[in-house]
NUNU-681928 format. One line per field, with one value per residue (C-alpha): x negated, y negated, z; residue in three letters. Coordinates in steps of 0.02 Angstrom, whole numbers. Example, Ala and Ser with C-alpha at 12.3 -4.5 7.8 and 13.67 -1.06 7.14 Angstrom:
% NUNU-681928
px <- (-615  -684);
py <- (225  53);
pz <- (390  357);
r <- (ALA  SER);
***
This chain:
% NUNU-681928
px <- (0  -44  -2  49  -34  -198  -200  -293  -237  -193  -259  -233  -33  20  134  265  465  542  387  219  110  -101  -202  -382  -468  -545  -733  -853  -913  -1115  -1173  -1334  -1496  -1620  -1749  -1631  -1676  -1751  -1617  -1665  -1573  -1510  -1432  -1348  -1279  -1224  -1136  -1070  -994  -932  -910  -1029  -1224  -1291  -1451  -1515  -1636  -1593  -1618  -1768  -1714  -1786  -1687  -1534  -1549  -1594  -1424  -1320  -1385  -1321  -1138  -1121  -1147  -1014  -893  -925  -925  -771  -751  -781  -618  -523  -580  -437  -614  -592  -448  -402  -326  -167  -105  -266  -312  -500  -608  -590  -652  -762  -748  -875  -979  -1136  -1091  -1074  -1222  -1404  -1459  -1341  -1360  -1528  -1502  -1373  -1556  -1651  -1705  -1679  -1487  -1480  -1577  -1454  -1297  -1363  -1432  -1268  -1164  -1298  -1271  -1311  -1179  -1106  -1040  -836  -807  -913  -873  -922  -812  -783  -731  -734  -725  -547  -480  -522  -395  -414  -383  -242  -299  -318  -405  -504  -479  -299  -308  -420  -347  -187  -206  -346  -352  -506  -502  -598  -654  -832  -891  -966  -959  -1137  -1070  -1222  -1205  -1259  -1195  -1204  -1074  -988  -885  -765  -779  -678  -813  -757  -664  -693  -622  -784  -733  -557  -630  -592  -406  -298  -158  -44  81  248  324  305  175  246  207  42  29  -145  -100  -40  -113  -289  -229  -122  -81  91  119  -33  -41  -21  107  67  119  -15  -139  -100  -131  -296  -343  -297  -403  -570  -579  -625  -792  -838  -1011  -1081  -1283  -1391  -1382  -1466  -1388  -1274  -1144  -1136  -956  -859  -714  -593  -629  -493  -559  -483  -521  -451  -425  -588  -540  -705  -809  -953  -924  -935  -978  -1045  -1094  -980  -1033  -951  -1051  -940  -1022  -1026  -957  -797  -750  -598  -437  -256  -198  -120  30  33  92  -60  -240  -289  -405  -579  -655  -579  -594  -725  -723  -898  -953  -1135  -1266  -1356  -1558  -1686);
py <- (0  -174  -312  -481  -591  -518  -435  -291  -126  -83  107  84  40  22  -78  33  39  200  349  361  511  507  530  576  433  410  296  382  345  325  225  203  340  371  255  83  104  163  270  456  586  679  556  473  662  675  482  535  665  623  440  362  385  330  232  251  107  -13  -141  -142  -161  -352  -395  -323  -424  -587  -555  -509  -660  -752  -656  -721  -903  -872  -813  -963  -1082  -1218  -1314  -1154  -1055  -1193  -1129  -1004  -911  -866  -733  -684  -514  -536  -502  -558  -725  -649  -686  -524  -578  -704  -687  -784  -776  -770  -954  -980  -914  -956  -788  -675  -782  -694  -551  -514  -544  -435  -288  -161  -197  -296  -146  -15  -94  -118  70  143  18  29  -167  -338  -393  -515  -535  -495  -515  -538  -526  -514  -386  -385  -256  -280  -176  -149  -254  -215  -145  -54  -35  84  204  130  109  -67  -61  -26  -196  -300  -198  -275  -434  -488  -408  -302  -192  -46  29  -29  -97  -36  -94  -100  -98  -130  -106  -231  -128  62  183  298  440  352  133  149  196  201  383  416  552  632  649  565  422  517  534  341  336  208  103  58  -72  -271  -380  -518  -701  -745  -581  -592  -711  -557  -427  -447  -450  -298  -208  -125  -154  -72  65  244  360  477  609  570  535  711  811  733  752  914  903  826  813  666  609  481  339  373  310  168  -8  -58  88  57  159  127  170  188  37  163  300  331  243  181  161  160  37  41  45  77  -60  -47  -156  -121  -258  -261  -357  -312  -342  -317  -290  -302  -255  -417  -303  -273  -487  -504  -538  -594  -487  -310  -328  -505  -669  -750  -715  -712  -852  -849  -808  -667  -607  -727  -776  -827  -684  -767  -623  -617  -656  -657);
pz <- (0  -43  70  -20  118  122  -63  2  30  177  215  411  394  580  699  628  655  697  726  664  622  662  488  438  435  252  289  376  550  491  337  365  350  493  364  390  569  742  771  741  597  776  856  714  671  852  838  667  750  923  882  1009  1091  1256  1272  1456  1477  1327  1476  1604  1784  1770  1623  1698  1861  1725  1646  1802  1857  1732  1742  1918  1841  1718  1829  1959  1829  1885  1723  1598  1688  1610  1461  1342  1318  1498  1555  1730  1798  1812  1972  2073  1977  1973  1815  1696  1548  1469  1281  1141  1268  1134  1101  1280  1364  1264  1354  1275  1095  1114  1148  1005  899  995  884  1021  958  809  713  782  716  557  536  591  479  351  318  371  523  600  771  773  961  1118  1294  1473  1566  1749  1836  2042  2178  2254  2124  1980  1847  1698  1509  1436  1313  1139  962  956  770  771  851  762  563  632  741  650  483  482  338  369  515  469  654  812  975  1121  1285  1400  1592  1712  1871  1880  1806  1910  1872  2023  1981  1835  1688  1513  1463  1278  1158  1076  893  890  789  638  669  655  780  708  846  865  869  801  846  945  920  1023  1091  1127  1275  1386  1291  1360  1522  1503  1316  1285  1098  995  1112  1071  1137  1262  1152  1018  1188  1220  1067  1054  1222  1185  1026  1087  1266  1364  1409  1517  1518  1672  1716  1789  1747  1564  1488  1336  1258  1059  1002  838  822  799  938  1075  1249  1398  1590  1757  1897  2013  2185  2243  2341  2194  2052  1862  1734  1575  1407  1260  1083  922  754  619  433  327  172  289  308  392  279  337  467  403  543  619  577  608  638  826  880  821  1003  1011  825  733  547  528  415  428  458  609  595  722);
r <- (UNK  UNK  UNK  UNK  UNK  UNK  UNK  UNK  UNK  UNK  UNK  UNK  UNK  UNK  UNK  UNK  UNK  UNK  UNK  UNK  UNK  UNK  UNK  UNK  UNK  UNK  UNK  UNK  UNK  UNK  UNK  UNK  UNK  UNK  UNK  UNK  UNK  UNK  UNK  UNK  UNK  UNK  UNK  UNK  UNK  UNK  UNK  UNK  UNK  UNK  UNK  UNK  UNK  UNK  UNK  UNK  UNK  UNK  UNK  UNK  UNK  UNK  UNK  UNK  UNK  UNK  UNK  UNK  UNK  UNK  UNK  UNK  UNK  UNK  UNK  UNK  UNK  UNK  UNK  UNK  UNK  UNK  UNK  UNK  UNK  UNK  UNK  UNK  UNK  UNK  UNK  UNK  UNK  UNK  UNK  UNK  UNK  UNK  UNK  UNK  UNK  UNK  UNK  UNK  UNK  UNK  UNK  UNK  UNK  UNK  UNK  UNK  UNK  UNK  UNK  UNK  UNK  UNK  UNK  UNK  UNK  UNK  UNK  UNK  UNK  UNK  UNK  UNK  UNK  UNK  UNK  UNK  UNK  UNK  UNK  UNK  UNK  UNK  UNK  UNK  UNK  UNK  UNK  UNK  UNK  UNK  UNK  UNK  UNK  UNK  UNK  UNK  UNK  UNK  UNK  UNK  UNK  UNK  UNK  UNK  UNK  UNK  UNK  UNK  UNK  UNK  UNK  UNK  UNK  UNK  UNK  UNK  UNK  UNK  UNK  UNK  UNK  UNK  UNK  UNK  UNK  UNK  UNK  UNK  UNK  UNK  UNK  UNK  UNK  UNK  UNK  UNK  UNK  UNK  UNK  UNK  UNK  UNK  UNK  UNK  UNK  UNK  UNK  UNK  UNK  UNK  UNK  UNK  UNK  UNK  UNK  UNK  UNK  UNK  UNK  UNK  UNK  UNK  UNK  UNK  UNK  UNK  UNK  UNK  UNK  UNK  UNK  UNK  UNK  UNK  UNK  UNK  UNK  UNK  UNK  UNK  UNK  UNK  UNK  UNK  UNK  UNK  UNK  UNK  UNK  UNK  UNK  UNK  UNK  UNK  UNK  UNK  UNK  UNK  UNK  UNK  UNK  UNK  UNK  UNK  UNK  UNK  UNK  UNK  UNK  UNK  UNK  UNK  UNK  UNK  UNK  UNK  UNK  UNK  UNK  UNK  UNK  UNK  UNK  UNK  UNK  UNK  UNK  UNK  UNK  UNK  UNK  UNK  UNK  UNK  UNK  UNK  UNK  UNK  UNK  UNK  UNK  UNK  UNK  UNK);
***
């Protein structure tokens, strides 16, 4: 199908009336070769086919204690929680969320250059990138809630009219990862299946949604069968790890009730072959900070 506000076809249809049935996803999960980069032909076999890898140490302990550091500035920052950029939990008031935050904070613009990352997104998307979205999550202790199961790319193909799911997310932890402080669950191998959604996008939905999602989720009838299909792993290890994960792998975590906290940078490396069009299933695109259109590459 063919959309007539974005002129593209649409091979991701979702936002759907009535039901919807997953489908094999058609674009692979790797497109680059172990020469476009450091990673090695193992582990981009094992990504390919699980949908994610874990780097233990991607960040020394000193660099993680410069950027934690600079989360506790961000969060404490009075004039910057003005800012739409910024988004609270919703029943405590507590900073959740900064988003753009590579514009933001001069520390993390660096470290989006840093070949220790930049190289890695470009080997697995086998392309020049660009930064889609970029984030500092939150997560405290006792209070700290967390994120239904979903498909980032089901978002951003709909809300923000990514066409393929050509991107991959670094989510690099600043606090140890417990089985127990609500770590990020993943389905090993369901980025190959799309799970479309039900139901319309509403007007500004992205105003409640990233405090709590409940149109663009999936069923828990589809979250069953692939449960049932792939199993559910979980990123557990030390601060400076990161998890690398496919846009369109099934993830979600729980509320961390623990007293130990769990925060962590987010980036987004969209390929610049895959430029955002009109959005597949929404009347307008979502703000830039949280889904950008500057399709410039990113250089050191």
């Amino acid at each position: 199908m063919t959309t007539m506000d974005t002129g593209v076809e649409d091979l991701y249809p979702t936002r759907v009336t009535g039901t919807a049935q997953p489908f094999d996803r058609t674009d692979p999960t790797v497109w680059g070769t172990e020469a476009d980069g450091p990673v090695d032909a193992a582990t981009l076999a094992s990504h390919d086919a699980k949908g994610f890898h874990i780097v233990e140490g991607m960040l020394s302990p000193a660099e993680v204690q410069t950027y934690w550091q600079e989360l506790v500035r961000l969060s404490g920052d009075e004039e910057l929680k003005a800012d739409e950029r910024v988004i609270t939990e919703k029943a405590s008031g507590e900073v959740r969320s900064i988003f753009e935050v590579h514009r933001i904070s001069e520390l993390i613009s660096e470290l989006i250059r840093d070949p220790r990352i930049l190289d890695r997104a470009r080997q697995i998307l086998g392309s020049e990138v660009y930064i889609h979205q970029s984030r500092v999550n939150y997560m405290p202790g006792f209070k700290g809630t967390g994120f239904y199961w979903h498909s980032d790319f089901e978002t951003w193909h709909a809300e923000d009219g990514m066409p393929r799911p050509r991107a991959v997310s670094c989510s690099i932890a600043l606090t140890d990862n417990y089985p127990f402080n609500g770590g990020l669950m993943v389905m090993p191998g369901s980025q190959r299946t799309f799970v479309p959604c039900v139901g319309e996008t509403p007007e500004d939905y992205y105003k409640s949604s990233l405090k709590e999602q409940e149109i663009g989720v999936p069923s828990q009838q589809d979250i069953t069968k692939l449960a049932a299909e792939y199993g559910i792993d979980q990123f557990t290890g030390p601060a400076g790890s990161a998890l690398w994960f496919d846009s369109n792998i099934m993830h979600g975590s729980g509320n961390n009730i623990t007293p130990f906290p769990r925060s962590n940078i987010f980036l987004v490396f969209n390929s610049v072959e895959n430029a955002l069009v009109e959005p597949f299933a929404a009347s307008k695109p979502r703000p830039t900070f949280i889904g950008s259109r500057d399709f410039t590459p990113i250089t050191r």
